[in-house]
N, C-alpha and C positions, 0 to 999 in steps of 0.2 A: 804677723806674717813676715814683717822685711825680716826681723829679728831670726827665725828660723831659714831662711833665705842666704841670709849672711853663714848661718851655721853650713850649711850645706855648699856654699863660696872657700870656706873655709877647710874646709876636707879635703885630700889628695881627687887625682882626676880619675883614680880606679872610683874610686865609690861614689864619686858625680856620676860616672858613667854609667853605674850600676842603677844607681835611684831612678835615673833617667830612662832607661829600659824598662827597669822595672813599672815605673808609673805610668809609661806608654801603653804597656803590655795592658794593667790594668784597666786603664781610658778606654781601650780597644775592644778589650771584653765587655765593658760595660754597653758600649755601641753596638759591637756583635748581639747581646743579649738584649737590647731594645727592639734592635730591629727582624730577629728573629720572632721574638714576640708576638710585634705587630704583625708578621708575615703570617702566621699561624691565627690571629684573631680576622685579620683582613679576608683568608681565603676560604674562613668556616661560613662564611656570605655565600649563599649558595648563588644568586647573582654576579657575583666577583668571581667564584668561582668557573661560572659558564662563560665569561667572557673572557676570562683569563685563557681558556681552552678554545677562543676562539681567535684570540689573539696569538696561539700557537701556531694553529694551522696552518699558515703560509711558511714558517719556518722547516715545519713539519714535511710541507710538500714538497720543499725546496731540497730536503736531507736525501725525502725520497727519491728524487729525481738523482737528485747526483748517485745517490746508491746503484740504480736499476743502470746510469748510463756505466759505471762503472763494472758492472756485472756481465755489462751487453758487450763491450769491450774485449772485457777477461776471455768470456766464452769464443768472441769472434778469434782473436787471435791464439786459443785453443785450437779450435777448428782451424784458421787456418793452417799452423802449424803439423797438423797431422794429415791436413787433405793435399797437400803441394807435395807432388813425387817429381821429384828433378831427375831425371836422366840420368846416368852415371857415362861420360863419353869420356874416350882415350884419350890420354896428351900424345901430341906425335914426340915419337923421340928425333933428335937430331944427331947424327954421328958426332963423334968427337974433331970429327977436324974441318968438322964444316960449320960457319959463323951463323947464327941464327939474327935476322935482321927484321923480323917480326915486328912491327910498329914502328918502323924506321918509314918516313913517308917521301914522297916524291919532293925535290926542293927543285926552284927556276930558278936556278942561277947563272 
């Protein structure tokens, strides 16, 4: 094992780089492929499987909830949107040679 170890020290850093990915890549499928396995042997448990579905449900209710509040949201400001009729009022005009001092307020000084 050091003997092929050394070989692979000894090769440029592209194809360390390579092997290295590579044999992660490999490692990972292998782990992928166990644990997929088990998941599919674990859940044919008809027991496992009921509690697993029971174990959902609070997540389940939690989705629903945020859904419907979101829903109830959308619709309200729908509705409000189309039921608010604002007034259409005139701006007064001001002549042109008169200073408009609108929000200028009283000072004591």
């Amino acid at each position: 094992m050091k003997q092929y170890i050394k070989k692979i020290q000894a090769k440029d850093e592209d194809t360390r780089k390579f092997i290295f990915v590579s044999s992660m890549i490999i490692c990972m499928a292998l782990v992928a492929f166990v644990w997929i396995y088990n998941l599919t042997t674990r859940f044919s448990d008809p027991k496992v499987a009921t509690q697993a579905n029971q174990d959902i449900k609070p997540f389940k209710l939690f989705t629903n909830s945020i859904s419907d509040t979101y829903n109830n949201v959308n619709a309200s400001v729908d509705k409000a949107s189309t039921s608010i009729n604002i007034p259409k009022t005139e701006t007064p005009t001001v002549p042109a040679d008169q200073i408009d001092l609108t929000g200028v307020g009283n000072s004591n000084q």
